[in-house]
N, C-alpha and C positions, 0 to 999 in steps of 0.2 A: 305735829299733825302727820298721820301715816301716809304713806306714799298710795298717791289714787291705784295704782298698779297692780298694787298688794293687796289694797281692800277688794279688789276684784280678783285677783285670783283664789282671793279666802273664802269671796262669795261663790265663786265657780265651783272650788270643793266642796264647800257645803252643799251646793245642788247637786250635784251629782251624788254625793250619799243621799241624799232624799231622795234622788230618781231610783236610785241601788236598793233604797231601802222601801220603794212603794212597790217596784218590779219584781223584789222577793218576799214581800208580804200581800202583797196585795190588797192591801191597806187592811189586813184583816188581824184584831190586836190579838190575837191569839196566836200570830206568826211576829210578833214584834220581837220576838229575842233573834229571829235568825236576819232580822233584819238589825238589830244592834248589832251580828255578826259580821254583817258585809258590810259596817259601814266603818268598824274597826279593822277587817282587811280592808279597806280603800285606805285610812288612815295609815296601815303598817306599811301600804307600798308605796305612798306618796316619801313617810319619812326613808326607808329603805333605799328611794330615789333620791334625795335630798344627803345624805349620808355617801352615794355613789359619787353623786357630783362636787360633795368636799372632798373627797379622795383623788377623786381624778383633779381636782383643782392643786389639787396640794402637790398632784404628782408635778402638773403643768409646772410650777414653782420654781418646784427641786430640780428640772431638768432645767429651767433658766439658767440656774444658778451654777 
């Protein structure tokens, strides 16, 4: 079973690309591709973020060691 912690932070990004993506289309479907677009920039910097913190983690590591 997933960790409650996780289901909620999966659920928190997911809202906020539906806020990102109502706040740049304004729910109107013929702005829906720019809002596909912000919600894969929110994607690209959550992983970008995610990718920083395995590095800096890995640096933590190396410098134990």
């Amino acid at each position: 079973m997933p960790d409650k912690d996780v289901v909620l932070a999966k659920v928190a990004t997911i809202q906020r690309c539906l806020a990102q993506i109502r706040d740049v289309t304004s729910l109107d479907p013929a702005r829906l591709y720019d809002g596909y677009r912000a919600m894969a920039m929110d994607a690209e910097r959550e992983k970008e973020a995610a990718e920083w913190c395995d590095a800096l983690s890995r640096g933590a590591i190396d410098e134990a060691r």
